[in-house]
FILUMBA-283221 format. One record per residue (C-alpha): residue number from 1; chain; z, y, x. Coordinates in steps of 0.1 Angstrom, whole numbers. Layout:
N
@i = NUM ch = A Z = Z Y = Y X = X
...
***
This chain:
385
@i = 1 ch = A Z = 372 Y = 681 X = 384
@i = 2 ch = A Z = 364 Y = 644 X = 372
@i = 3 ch = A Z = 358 Y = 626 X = 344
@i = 4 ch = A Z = 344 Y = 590 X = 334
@i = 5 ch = A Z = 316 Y = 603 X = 312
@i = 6 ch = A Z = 300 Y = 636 X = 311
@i = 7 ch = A Z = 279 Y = 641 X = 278
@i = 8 ch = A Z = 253 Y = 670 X = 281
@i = 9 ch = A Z = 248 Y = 684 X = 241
@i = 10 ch = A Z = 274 Y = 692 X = 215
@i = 11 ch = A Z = 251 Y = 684 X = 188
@i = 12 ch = A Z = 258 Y = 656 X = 165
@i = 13 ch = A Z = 252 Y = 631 X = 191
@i = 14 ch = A Z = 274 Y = 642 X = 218
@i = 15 ch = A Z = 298 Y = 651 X = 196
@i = 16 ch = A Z = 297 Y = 616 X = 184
@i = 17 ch = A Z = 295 Y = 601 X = 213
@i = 18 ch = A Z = 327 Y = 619 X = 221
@i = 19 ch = A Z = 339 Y = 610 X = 196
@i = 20 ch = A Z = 339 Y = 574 X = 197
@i = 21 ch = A Z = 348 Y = 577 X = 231
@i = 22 ch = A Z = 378 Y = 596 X = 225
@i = 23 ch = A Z = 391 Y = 570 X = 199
@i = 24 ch = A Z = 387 Y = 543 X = 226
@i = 25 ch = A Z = 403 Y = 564 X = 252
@i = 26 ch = A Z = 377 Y = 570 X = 279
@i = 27 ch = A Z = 377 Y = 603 X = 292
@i = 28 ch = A Z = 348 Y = 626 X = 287
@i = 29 ch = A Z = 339 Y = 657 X = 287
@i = 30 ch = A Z = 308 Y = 678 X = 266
@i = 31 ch = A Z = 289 Y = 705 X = 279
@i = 32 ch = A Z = 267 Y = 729 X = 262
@i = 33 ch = A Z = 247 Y = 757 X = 268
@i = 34 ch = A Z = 248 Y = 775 X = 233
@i = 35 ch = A Z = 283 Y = 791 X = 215
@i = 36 ch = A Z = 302 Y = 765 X = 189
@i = 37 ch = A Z = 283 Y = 789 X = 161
@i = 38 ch = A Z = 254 Y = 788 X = 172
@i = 39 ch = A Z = 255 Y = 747 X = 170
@i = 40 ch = A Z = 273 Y = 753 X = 137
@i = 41 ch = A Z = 242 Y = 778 X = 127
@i = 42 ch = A Z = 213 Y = 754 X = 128
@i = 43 ch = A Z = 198 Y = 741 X = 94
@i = 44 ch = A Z = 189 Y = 706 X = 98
@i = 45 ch = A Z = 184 Y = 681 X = 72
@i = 46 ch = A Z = 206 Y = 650 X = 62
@i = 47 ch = A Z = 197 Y = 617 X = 45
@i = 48 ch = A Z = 224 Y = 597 X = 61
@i = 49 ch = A Z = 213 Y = 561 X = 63
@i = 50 ch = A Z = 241 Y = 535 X = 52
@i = 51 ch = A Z = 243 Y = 526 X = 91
@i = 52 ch = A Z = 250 Y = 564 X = 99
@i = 53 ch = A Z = 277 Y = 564 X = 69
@i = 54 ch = A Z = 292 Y = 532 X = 86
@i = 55 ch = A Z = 299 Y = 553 X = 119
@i = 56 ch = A Z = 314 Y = 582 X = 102
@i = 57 ch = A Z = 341 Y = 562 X = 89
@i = 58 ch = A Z = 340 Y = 540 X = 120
@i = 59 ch = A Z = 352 Y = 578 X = 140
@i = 60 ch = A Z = 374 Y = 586 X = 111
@i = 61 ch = A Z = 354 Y = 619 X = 100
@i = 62 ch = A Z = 341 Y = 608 X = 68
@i = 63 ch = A Z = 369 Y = 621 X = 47
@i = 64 ch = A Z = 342 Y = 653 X = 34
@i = 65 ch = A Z = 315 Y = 632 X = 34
@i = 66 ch = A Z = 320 Y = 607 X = 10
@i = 67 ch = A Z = 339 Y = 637 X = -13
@i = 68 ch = A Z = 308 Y = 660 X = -10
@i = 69 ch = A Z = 280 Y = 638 X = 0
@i = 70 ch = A Z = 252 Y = 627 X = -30
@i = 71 ch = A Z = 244 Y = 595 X = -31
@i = 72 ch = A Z = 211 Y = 584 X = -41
@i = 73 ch = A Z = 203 Y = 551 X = -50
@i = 74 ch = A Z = 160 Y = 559 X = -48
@i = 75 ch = A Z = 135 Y = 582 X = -41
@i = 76 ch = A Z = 103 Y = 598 X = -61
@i = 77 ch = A Z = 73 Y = 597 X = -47
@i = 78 ch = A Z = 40 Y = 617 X = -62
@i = 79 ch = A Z = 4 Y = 618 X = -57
@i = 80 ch = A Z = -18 Y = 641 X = -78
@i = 81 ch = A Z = 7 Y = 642 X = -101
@i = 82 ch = A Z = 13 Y = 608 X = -106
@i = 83 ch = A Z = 47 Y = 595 X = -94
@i = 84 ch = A Z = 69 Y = 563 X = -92
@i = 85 ch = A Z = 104 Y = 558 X = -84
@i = 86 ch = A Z = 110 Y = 535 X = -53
@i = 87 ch = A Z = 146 Y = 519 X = -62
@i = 88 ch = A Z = 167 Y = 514 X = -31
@i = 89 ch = A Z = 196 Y = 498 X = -46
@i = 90 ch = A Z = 177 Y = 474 X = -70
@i = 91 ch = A Z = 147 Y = 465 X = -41
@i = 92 ch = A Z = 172 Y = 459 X = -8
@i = 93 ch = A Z = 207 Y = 468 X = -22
@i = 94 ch = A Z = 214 Y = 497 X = -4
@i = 95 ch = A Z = 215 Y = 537 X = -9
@i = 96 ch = A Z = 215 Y = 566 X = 15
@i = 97 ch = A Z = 237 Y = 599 X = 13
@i = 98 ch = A Z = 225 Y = 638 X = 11
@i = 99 ch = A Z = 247 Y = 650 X = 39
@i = 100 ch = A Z = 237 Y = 683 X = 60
@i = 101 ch = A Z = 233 Y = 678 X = 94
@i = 102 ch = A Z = 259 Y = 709 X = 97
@i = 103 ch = A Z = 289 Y = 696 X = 81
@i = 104 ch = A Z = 285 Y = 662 X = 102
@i = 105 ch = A Z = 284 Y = 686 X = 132
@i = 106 ch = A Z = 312 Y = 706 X = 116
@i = 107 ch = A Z = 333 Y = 672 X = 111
@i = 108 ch = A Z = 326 Y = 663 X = 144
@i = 109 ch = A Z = 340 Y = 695 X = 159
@i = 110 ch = A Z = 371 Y = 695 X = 138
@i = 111 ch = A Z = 379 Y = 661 X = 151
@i = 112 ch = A Z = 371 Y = 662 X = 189
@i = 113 ch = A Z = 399 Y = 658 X = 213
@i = 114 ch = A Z = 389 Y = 657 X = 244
@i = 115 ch = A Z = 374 Y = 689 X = 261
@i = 116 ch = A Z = 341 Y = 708 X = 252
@i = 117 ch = A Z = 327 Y = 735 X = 273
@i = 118 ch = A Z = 306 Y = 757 X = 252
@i = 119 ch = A Z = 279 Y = 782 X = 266
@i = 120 ch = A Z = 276 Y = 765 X = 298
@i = 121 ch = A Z = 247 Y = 778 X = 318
@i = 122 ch = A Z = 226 Y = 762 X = 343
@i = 123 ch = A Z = 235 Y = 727 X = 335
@i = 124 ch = A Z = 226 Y = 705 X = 361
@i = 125 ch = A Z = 224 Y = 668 X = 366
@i = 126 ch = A Z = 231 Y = 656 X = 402
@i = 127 ch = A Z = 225 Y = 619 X = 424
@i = 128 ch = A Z = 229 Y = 598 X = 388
@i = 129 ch = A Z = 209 Y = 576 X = 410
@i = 130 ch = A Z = 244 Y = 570 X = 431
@i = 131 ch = A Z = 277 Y = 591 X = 426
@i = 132 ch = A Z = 266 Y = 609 X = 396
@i = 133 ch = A Z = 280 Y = 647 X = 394
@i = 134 ch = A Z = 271 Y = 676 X = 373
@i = 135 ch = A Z = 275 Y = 716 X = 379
@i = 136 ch = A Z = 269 Y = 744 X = 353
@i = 137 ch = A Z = 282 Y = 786 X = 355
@i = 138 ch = A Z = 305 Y = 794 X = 328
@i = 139 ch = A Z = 315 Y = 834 X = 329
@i = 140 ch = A Z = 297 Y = 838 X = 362
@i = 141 ch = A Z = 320 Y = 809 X = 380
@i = 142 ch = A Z = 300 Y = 778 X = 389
@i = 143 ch = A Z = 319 Y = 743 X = 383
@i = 144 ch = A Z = 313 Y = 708 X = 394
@i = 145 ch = A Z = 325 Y = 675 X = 376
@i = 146 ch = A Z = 320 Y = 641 X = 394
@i = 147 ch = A Z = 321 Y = 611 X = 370
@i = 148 ch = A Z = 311 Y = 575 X = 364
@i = 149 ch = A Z = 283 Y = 582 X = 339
@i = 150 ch = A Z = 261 Y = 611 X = 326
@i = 151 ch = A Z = 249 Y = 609 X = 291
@i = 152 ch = A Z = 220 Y = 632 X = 280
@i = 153 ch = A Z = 225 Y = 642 X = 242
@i = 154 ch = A Z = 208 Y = 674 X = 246
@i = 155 ch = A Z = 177 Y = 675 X = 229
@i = 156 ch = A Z = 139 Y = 680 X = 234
@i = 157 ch = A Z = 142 Y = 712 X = 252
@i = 158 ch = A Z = 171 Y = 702 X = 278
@i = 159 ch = A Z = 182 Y = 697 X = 310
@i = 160 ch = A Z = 189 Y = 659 X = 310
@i = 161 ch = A Z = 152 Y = 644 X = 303
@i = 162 ch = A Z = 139 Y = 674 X = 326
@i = 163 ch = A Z = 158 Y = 658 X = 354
@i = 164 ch = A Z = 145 Y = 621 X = 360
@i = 165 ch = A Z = 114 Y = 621 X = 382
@i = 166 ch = A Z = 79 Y = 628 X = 366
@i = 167 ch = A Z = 73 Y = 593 X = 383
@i = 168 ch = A Z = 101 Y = 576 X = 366
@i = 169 ch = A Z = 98 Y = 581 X = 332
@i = 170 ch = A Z = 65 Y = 578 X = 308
@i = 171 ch = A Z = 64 Y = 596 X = 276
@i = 172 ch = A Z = 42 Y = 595 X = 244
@i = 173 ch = A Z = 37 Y = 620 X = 219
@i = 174 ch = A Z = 16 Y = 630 X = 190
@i = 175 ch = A Z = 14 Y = 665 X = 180
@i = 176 ch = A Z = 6 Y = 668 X = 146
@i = 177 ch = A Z = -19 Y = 700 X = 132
@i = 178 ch = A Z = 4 Y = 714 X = 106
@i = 179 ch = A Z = 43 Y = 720 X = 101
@i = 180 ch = A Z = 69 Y = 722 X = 73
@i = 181 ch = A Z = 71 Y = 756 X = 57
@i = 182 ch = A Z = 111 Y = 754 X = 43
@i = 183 ch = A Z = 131 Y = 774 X = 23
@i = 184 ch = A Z = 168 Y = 771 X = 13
@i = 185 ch = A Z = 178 Y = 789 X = -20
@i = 186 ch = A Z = 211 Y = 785 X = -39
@i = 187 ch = A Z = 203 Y = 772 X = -72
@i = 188 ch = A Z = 200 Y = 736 X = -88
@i = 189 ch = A Z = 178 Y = 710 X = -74
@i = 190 ch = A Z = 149 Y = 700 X = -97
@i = 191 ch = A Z = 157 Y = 665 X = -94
@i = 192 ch = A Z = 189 Y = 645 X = -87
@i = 193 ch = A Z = 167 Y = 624 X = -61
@i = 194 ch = A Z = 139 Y = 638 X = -34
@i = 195 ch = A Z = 105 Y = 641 X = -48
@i = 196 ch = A Z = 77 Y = 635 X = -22
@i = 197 ch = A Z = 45 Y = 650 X = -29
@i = 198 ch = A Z = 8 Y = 646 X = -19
@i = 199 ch = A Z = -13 Y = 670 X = -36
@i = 200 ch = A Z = -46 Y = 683 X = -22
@i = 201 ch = A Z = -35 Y = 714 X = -11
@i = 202 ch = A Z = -10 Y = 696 X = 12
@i = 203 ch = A Z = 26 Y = 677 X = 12
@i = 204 ch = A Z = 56 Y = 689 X = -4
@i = 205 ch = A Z = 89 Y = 674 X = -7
@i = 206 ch = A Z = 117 Y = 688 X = -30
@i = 207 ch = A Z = 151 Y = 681 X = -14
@i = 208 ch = A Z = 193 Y = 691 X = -19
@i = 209 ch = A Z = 220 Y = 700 X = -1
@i = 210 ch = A Z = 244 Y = 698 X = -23
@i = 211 ch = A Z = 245 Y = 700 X = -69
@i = 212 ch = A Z = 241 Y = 739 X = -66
@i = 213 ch = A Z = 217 Y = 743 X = -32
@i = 214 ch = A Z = 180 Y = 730 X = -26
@i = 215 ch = A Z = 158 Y = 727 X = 4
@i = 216 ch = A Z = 115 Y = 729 X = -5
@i = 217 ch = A Z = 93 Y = 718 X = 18
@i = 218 ch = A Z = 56 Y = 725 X = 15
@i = 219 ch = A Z = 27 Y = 714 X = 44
@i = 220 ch = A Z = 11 Y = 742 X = 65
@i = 221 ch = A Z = -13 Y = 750 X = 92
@i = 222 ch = A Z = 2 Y = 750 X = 127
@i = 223 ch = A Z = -13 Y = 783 X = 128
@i = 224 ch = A Z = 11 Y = 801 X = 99
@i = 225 ch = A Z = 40 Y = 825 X = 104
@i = 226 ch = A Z = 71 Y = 833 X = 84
@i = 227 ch = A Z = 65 Y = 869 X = 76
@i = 228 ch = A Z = 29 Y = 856 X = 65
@i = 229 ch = A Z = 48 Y = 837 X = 28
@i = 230 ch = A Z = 70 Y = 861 X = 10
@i = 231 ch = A Z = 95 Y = 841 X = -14
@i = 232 ch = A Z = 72 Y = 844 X = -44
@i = 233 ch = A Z = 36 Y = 828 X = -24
@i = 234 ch = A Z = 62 Y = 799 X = -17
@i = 235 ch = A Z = 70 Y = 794 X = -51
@i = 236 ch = A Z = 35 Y = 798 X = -69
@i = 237 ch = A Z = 22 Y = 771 X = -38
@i = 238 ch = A Z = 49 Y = 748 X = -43
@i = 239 ch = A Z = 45 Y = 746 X = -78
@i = 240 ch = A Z = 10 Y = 740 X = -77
@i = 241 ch = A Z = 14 Y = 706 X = -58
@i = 242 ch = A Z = 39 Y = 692 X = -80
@i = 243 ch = A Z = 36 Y = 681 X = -111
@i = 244 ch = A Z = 33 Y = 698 X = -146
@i = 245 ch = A Z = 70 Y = 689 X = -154
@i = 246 ch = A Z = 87 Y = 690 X = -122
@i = 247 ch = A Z = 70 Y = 725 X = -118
@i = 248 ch = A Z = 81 Y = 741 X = -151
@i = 249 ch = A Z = 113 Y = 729 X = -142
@i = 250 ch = A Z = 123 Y = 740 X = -110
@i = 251 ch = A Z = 144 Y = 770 X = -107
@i = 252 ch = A Z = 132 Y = 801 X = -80
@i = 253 ch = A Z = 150 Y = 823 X = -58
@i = 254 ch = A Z = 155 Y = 849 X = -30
@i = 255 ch = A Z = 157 Y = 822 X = 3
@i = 256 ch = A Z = 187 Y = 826 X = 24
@i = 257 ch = A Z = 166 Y = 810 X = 52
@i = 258 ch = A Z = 130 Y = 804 X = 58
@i = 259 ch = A Z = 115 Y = 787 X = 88
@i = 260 ch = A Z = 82 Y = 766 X = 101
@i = 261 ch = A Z = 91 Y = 735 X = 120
@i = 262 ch = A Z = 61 Y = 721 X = 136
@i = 263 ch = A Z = 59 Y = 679 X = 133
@i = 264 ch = A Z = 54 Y = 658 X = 163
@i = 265 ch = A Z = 59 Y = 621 X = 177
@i = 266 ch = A Z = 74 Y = 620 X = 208
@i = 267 ch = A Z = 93 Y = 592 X = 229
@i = 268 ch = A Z = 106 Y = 590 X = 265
@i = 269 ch = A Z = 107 Y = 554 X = 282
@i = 270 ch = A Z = 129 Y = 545 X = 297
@i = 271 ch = A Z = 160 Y = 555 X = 286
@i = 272 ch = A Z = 182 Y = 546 X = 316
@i = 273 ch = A Z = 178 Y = 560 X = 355
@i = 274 ch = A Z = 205 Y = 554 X = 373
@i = 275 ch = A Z = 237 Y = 560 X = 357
@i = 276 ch = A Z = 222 Y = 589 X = 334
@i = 277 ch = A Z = 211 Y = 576 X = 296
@i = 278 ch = A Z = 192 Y = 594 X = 274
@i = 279 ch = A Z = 202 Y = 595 X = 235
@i = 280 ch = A Z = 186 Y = 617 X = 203
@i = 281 ch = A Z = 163 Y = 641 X = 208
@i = 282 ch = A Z = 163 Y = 642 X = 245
@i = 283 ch = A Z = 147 Y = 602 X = 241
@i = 284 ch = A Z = 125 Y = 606 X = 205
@i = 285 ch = A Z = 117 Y = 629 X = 176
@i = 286 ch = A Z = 98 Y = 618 X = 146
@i = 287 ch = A Z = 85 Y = 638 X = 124
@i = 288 ch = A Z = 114 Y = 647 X = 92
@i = 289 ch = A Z = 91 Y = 628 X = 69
@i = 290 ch = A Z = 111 Y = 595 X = 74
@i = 291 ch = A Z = 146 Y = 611 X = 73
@i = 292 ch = A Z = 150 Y = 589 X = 107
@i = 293 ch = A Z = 156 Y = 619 X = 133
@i = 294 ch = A Z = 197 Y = 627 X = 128
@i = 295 ch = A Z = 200 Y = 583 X = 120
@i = 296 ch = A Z = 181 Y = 573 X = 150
@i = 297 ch = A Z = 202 Y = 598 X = 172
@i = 298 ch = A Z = 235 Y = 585 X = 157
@i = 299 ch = A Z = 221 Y = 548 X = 164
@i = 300 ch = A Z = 214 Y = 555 X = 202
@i = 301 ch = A Z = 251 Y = 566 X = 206
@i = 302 ch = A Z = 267 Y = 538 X = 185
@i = 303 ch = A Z = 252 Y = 514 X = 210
@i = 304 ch = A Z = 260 Y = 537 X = 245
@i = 305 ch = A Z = 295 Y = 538 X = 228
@i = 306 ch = A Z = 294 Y = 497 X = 224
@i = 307 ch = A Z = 279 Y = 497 X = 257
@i = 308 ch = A Z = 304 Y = 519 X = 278
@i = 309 ch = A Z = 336 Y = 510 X = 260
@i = 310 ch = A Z = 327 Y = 469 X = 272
@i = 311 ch = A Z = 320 Y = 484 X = 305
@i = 312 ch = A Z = 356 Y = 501 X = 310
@i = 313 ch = A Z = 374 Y = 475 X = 286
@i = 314 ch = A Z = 358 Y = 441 X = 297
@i = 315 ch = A Z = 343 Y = 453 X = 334
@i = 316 ch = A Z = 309 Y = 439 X = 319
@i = 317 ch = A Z = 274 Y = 460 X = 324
@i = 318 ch = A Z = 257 Y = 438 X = 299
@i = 319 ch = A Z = 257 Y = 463 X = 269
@i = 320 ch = A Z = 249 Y = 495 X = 294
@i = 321 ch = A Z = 221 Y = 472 X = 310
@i = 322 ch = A Z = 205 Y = 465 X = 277
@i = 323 ch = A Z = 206 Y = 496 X = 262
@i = 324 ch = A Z = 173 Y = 513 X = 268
@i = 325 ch = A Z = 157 Y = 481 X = 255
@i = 326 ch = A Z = 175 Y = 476 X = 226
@i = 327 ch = A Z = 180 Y = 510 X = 214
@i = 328 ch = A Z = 138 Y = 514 X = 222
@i = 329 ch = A Z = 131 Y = 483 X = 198
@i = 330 ch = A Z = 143 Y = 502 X = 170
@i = 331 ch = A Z = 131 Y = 538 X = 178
@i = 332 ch = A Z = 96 Y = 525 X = 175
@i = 333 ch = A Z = 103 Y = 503 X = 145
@i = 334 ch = A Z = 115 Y = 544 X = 133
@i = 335 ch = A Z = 86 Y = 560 X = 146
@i = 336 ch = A Z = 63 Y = 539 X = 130
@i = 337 ch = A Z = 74 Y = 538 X = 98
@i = 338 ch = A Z = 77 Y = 579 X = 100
@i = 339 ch = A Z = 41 Y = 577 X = 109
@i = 340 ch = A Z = 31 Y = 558 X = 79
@i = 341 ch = A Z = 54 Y = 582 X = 56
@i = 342 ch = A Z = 31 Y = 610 X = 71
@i = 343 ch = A Z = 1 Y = 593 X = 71
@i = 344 ch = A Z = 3 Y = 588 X = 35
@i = 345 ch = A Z = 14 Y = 621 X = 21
@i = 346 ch = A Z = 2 Y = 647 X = 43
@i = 347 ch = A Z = -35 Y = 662 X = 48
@i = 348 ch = A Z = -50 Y = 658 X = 77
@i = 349 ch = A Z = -80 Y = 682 X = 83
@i = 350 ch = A Z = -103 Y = 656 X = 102
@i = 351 ch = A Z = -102 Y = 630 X = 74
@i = 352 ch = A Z = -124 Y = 642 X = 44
@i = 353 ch = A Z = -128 Y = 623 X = 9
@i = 354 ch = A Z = -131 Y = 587 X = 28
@i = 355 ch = A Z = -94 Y = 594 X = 42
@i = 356 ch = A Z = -82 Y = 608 X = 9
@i = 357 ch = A Z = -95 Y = 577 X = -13
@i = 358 ch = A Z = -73 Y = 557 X = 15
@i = 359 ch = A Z = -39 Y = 578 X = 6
@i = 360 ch = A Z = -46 Y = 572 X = -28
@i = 361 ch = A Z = -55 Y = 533 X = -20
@i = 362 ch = A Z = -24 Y = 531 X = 1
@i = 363 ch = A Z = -4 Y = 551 X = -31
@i = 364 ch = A Z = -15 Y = 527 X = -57
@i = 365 ch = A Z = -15 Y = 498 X = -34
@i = 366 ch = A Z = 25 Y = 503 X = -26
@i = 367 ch = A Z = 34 Y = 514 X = -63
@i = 368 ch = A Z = 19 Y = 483 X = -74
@i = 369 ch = A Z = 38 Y = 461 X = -51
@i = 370 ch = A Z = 73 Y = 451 X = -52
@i = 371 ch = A Z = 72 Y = 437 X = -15
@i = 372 ch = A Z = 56 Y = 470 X = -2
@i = 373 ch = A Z = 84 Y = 486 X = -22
@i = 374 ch = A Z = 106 Y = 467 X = -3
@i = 375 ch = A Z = 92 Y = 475 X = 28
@i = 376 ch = A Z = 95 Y = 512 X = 23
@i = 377 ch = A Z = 130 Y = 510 X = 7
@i = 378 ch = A Z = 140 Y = 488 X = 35
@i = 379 ch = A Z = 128 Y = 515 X = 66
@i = 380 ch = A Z = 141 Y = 544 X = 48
@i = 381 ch = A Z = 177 Y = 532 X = 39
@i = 382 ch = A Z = 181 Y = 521 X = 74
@i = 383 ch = A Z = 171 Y = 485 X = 97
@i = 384 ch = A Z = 201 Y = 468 X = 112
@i = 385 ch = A Z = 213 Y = 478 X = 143
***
């Protein structure tokens, strides 16, 4: 078997990648090592920056997405109980939409046209330093495809990243002490806009997926478990760090899902070896604080996608040289400004009263600013490419 490109993930980069591959008729083909429903099964978040809404319609699956999708022209942010509204559309002129990470997924699948090999075991990545081949089992059977390029799309955890030489390839990472305790629960956000919350007990963050089903966040210690917060200790602790009104307001429920994710800062340079390119998670996460993880990954395959379809349409390596540069200049330009978002709202258990009086500094500082406003409304609704 062969193929031009081989793209390793059927997440929502992959897919996309596919995706715009498809529409510019290079051949490619995705591999993934969990079922279609299990992809379809994770619960991700979805603040789609304008740039991310721009490639939807760019690979023509935006039709549900700009039916269903909420726009929000601003955010709340709250400390102590005292909040302001950061305008995005009347500080930088631009919005972002509330768009699950599952139905772009779901879009995404729907759409694809070239072939996707689900539960594909044993992926992997072969002489991307020369003639670049890639072999997996599928029912038992082991397969080979040879091809011109490998692109990894498949996350933190996969095979792509794990195959560059420990010798090539410098990472960083920050692991931070605590994690997101979420809930889902099918009743009525509080708010038509996300409400981030620093309270002394810890961060929370009231957020949608859509006008009849809500997503709460609230800050825990690394050390917490699932079984430990039955729905009701969730409620009475999420209440408690928001404020008086926003409290009595909120409508409870039983959770259909309720997880821990743990928060860390993490980025792999470089992301080219060969003829192998990293993209999404396999190259960065941030923590969710910034609502940069899902853009960021749809950024890195917006330029691969530039880069390869000048490579077979124009014979040029410019774009596919430049890549891990460029896309690099803007995931830390995301990391950083995820940093700060977590810096500011979370708290940290090494920093004491001096560090709190410095949130609340930073808080009044950037309330009382219309150019930090515009700073903050400018990272979260998206830098240019």
């Amino acid at each position: 078997m062969r193929t031009k490109v081989v793209i390793v993930g059927a997440g929502p980069a992959g897919l996309m990648l596919g995706r715009l591959l498809d529409l510019a008729g290079i051949e490619n083909l995705i591999l993934e090592r969990k079922s279609a429903d299990y992809v379809l099964g994770r619960i991700r978040a979805g603040v789609l920056e304008q740039g991310a809404v721009d490639l939807m319609d760019r690979a023509q699956v935006s039709e549900r997405l700009h039916e269903e999708g909420l726009i929000h022209d601003g955010t709340v942010l709250s400390f102590d109980g005292d909040s302001h509204r950061i305008d995005f559309a009347q500080l930088v002129g631009r919005r972002v939409t509330v768009y699950g990470q599952t139905e772009v997924t779901r879009d995404l699948m729907d759409a694809r046209q070239g072939q996707t090999i689900y539960e594909a075991e044993d992926v992997q990545l072969h002489d991307f330093d020369g003639k670049p081949y890639v072999t997996w089992r599928k029912d038992g059977v082991s397969h080979r495809v040879d091809c011109d390029y490998i692109a990894g799309c498949d996350g933190y955890h996969g095979a792509s990243r794990a195959s560059v030489p420990q010798d090539a390839i410098k990472t960083f990472e920050r692991i931070y002490p605590f994690g997101w305790l979420g809930i889902l629960v099918d009743k009525p956000p509080v708010a038509h806009e996300l409400i981030y919350a620093h309270h002394e007990r810890g961060f929370a963050l009231c957020s949608q997926r859509s006008p009849t089903r809500s997503r709460y966040y609230v800050q825990v210690a690394n050390s917490e478990k699932v079984e430990d917060w039955s729905d009701d200790r969730f409620w009475d602790e999420l209440r408690r760090r928001l404020d008086p009104a926003t409290a009595e307001a909120m409508q409870t429920g039983e959770s259909l899902e309720k997880s821990i994710a743990p928060l860390r800062s993490f980025v792999a340079e470089p992301l080219r070896f060969g003829r192998l390119f990293l993209a999404g998670d396999a190259a960065h996460i941030v923590p969710p604080t910034g609502a940069k993880g899902l853009n960021l990954a749809m950024s890195d395959v917006a330029m691969l996608a530039d880069a390869l379809i000048e490579f077979y349409g124009e014979t040029s390596t410019a774009g596919l040289d430049f890549y891990s540069a460029k896309a690099l200049s803007r995931i830390w330009k995301a990391e950083r400004f995820s940093w700060w978002m977590t810096s500011l709202l979370h708290v940290f258990p090494d920093s004491g009263d001096f560090g709190r009086r410095i949130q609340r500094a930073e808080f009044d500082y950037l309330t009382g600013s219309v150019a930090a406003q515009q700073s903050l409304a400018e990272n979260y609704t998206g830098l240019p490419q």
